[in-house]
N, C-alpha and C positions, 0 to 999 in steps of 0.2 A: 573377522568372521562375524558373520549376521548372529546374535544371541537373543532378539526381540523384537516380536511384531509391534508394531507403534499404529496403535487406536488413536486419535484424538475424541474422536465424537462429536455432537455437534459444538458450537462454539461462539464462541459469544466475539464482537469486534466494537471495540471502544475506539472512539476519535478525543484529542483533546483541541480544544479552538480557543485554548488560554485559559481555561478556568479549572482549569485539572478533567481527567479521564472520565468520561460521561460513554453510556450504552448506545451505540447508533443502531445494533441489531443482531441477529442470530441467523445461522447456518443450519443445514439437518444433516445427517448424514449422506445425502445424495448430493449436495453441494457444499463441501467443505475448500474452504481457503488453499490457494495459492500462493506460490512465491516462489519467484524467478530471480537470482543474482546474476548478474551480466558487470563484469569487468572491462572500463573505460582502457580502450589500449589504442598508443597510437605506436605505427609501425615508423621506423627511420628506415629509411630507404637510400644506397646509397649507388654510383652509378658500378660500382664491385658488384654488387650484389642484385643488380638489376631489377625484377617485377617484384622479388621475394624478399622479405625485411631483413636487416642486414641486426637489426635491434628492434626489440618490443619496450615503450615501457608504459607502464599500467598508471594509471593515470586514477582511480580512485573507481571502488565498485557502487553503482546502485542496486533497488532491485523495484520489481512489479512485483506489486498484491491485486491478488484478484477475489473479490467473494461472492458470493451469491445467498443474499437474506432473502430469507421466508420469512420472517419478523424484521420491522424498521422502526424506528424514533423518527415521524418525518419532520418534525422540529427540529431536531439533532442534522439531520441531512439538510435541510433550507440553513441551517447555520453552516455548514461544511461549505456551499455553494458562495452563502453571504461572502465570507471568509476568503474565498479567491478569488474571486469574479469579483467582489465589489458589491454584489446585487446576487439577488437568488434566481431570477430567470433572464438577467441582461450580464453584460459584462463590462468593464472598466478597459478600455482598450490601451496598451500600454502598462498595464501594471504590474508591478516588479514584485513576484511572492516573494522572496527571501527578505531580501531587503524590507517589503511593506506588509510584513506580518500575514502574508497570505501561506502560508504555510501549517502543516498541523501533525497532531501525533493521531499512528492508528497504533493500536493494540489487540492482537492476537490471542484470544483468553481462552485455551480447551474446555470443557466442562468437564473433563475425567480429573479426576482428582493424579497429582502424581506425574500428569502429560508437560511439554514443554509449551511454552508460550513466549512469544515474543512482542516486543516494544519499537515503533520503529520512530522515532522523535522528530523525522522532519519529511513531510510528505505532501503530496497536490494530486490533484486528480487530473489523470490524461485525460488526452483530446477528445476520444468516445469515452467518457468514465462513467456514465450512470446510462445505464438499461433496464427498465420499465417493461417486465412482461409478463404474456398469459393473463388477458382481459379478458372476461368472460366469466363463465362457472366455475371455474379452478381459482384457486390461490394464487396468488401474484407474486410474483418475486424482484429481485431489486437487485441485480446485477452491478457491481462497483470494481474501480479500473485504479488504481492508487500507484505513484511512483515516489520511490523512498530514497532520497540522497544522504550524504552524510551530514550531519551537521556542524556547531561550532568548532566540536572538537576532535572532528572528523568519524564519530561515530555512526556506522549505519544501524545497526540495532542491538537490543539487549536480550538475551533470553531469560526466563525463568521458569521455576515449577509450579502449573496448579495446585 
């Protein structure tokens, strides 16, 4: 039974790029964080059981984060790019984030005192992951696309309280 509505408000997203959990930017209420968990399943198929899986087995969950800042660190962001790509506006073709340290933590931080927040330890940025918009007379925002696997110890994330 539903007992609480769940406020976050806006919210703060911290990445780390090895030197411990630094601010990259803020949310408002009108753009508060995502997250999509999507379970790795391959089907066994077998000629009994024809088009229709005869067995599922789950093979390890990731998730998408998605934010949209209306405040940015863009030092903090050119290190995020450093950090995978090799370079902040070219890329290292061939290079292996897990293995070569291109990987990084985000951090989910509510502002409400009391809200849940999560840690996610090991993350890259997809393929479209930064969008840059509304140039002009308005505020600009900073749209980010982050995909979270598990890490050493197969953890995907942590939660806690603000």
């Amino acid at each position: 039974m539903a007992t609480a509505i769940f406020v976050a408000g806006p919210t703060s997203i911290f990445v780390n790029v090895g030197a411990g959990y630094v601010e990259l930017g803020q949310t408002d209420n009108d753009s508060l964080p995502q997250v999509s968990y999507s379970d790795n399943i391959h089907e066994i198929k077998t000629v009994a059981s024809g088009a229709t899986p005869e067995e599922m087995v789950v093979q390890n969950t990731s998730a998408t984060i998605t934010v949209t800042l209306v405040k940015w660190d863009a030092a903090v962001l050119t290190s995020l790019q450093t950090r995978q790509r090799g370079a902040a506006y070219s890329s290292t073709v061939g290079r292996l984030l897990v293995g070569d340290s291109g990987t990084f933590g985000v951090q989910i931080d509510p502002a409400t005192v009391g809200k849940t927040g999560y840690t996610f330890g090991r993350c890259y940025l997809m393929g479209d992951a930064i969008a840059h918009s509304q140039f002009g007379n308005v505020e600009q925002r900073m749209g980010l696309t982050f995909r979270a696997i598990p890490d050493g110890s197969n953890l995907l994330a942590a939660s806690y309280t603000s």
